[in-house]
PAVEXDO-564982 format. One record per atom (N, C-alpha, C): residue in one letter; y negated, x negated, z negated. Coordinates in steps of 0.001 Angstrom, whole numbers, plus 500000, padded with zeros to 6 digits. Layout:
% PAVEXDO-564982
AYXZ/...
END
This chain:
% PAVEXDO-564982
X290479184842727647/X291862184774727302/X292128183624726333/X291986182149726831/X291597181313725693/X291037181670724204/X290076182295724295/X289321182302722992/X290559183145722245/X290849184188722922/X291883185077722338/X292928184415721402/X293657183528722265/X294764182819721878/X294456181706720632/X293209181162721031/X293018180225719687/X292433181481718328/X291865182191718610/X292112183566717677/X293163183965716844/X294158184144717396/X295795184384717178/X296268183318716480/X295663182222717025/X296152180735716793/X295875180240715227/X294695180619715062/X293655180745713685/X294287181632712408/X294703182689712858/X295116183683712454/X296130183542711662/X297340183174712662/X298656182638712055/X298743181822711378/X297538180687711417/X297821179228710796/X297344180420709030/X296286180912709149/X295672181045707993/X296585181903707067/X297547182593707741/X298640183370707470/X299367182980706421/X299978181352707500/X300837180858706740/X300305180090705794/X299070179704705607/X298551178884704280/X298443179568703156/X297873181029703450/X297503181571702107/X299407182470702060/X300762182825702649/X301864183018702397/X302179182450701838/X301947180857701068/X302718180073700882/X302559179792699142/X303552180055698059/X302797180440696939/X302193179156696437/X301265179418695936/X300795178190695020/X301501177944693944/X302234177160693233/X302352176606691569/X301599175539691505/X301844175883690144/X301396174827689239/X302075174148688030/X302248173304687596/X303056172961686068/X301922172603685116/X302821172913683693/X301920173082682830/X301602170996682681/X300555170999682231/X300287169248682330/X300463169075680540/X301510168036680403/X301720167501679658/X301015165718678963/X300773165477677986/X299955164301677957/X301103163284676806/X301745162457677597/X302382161027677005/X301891160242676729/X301809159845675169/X301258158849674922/X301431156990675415/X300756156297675643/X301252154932675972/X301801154403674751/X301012154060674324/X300928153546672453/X302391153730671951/X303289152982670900/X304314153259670674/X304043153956669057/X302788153260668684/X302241154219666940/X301716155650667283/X301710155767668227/X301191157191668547/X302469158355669135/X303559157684669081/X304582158686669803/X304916158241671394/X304553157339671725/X304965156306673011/X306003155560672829/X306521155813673901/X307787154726674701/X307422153638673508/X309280152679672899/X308779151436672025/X308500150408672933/X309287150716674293/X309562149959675195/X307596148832675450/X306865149473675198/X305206149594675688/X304871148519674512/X305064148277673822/X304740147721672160/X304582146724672445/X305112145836673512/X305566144036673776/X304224144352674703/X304564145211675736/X303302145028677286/X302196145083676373/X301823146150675567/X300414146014674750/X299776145021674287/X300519144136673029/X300540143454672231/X299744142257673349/X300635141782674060/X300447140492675272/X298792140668676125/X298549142069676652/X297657142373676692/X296236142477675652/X296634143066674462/X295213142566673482/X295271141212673161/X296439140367673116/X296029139070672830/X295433138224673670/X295977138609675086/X295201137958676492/X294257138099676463/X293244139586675731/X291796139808675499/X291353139147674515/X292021138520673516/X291212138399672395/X290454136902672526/X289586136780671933/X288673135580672621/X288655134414671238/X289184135072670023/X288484134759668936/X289789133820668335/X289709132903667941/X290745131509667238/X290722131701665904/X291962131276665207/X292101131577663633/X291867129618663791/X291056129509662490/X290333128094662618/X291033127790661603/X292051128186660890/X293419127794660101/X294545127196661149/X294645127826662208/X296088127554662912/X296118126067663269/X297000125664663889/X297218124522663930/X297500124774665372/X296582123450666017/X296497123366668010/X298061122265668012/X298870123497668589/X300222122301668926/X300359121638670083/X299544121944671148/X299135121381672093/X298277119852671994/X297907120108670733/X297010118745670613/X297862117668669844/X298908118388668882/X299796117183668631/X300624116784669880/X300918117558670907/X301714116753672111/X300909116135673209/X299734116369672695/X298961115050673734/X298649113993673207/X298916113890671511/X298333112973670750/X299519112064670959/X300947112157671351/X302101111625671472/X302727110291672587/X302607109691671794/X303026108039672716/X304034108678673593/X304377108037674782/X305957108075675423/X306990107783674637/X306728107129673875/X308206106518672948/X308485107940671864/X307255108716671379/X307389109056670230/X308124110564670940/X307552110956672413/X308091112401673018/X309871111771672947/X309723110528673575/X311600109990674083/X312348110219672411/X311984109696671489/X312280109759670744/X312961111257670033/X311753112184670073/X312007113236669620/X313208114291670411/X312976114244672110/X313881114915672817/X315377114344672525/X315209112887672315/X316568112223671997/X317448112740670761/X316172112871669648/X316868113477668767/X317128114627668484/X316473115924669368/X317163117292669723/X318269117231670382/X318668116208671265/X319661116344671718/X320724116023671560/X320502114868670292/X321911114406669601/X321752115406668610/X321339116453667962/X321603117455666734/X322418118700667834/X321871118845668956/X322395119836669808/X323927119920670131/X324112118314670195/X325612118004670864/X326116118199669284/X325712117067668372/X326449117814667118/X327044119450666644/X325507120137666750/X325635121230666371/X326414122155667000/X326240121699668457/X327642122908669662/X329265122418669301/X329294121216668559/X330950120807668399/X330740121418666961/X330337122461666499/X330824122798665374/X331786123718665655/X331233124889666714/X332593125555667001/X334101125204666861/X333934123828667723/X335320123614667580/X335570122486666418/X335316122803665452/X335569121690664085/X334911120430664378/X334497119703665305/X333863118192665384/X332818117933663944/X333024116874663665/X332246116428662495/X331580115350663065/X330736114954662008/X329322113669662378/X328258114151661177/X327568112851661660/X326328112837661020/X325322112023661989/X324183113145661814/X322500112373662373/X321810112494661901/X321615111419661743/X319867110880660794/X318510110657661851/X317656111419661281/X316319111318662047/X315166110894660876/X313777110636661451/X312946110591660374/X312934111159659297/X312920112615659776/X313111113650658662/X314502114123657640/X315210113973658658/X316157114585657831/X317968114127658217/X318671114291657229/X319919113791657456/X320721115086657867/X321754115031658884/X322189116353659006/X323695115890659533/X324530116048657875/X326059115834658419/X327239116960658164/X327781117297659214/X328994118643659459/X330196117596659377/X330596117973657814/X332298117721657658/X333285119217657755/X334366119083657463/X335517120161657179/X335538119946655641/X335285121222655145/X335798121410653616/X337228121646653009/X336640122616652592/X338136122877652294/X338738124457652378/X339816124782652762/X340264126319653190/X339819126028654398/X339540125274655323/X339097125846656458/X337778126182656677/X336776125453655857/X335728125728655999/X334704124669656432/X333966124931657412/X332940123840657674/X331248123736657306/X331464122634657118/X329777122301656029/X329005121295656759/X327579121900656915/X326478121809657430/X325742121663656604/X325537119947656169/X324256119558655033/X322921119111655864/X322216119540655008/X320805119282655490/X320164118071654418/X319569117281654619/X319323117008652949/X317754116293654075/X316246116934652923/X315450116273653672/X314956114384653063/X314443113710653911/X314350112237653417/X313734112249652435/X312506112828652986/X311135112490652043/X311692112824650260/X311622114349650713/X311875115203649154/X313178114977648117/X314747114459649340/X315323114592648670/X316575116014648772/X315353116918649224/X316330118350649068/X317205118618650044/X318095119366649416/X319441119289650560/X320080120835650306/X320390121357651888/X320910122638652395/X321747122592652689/X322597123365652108/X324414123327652797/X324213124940653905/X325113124818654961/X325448126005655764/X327089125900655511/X327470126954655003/X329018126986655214/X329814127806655845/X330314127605656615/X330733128538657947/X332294128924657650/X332544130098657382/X334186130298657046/X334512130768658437/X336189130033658415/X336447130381659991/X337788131677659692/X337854132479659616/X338512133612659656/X339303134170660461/
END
């Protein structure tokens, strides 16, 4: 009687496996690559990845790591000091503030012109040469 029932038992299961339809979808192939017809989104993840592989140094570039170890305490204080007085300058331009800061390199003074316009000179020490930015406020 047992055997019977696991018989039946067998039976039905196999019933319902092969009742049950099979599909399939057709397989489509996406490229990763963004030069090949890939997501642009992939272009940055790639890029970061072959450079993480690449083993090989351009013996032109310049190690910037080695100029900031070559750097006294005075000469890092110095330099952050003077990003941060061009910073405070440069954020009061929005609201019209004028000044001038002088660093080794370069002189950098924001007056009010004229019409309403504000001027951002650059002028470098060494060379001499000098960049105006002129910002019309509209």
């Amino acid at each position: 009687m047992k055997q019977h029932i696991h018989k039946a038992l067998g039976t039905l299961l196999a019933g319902l496996l092969l009742s049950t339809g099979a599909s399939a979808t057709e397989l489509v192939y996406t490229p990763v690559n963004p030069s090949f017809g890939g997501s642009p989104l992939n272009g940055a993840w790639l890029l970061g990845n072959a450079q993480a592989q690449n083993s090989k140094k351009d013996p032109d570039a310049i190690d910037r790591s080695s100029l900031l170890e070559n750097q006294s305490a005075l000469d890092r204080f110095t330099s952050q000091l003077e990003s941060r007085l061009l910073g405070d300058l440069l954020s009061g331009v929005t609201d019209g503030k004028t000044g001038t800061v002088t660093t080794d390199d370069f002189i950098v003074r924001v007056y009010n012109g004229d019409a309403g316009m504000l001027i951002v000179e650059i002028t470098d020490r060494l060379t001499g040469e000098m960049s105006e930015i002129i910002v019309g406020q509209n």
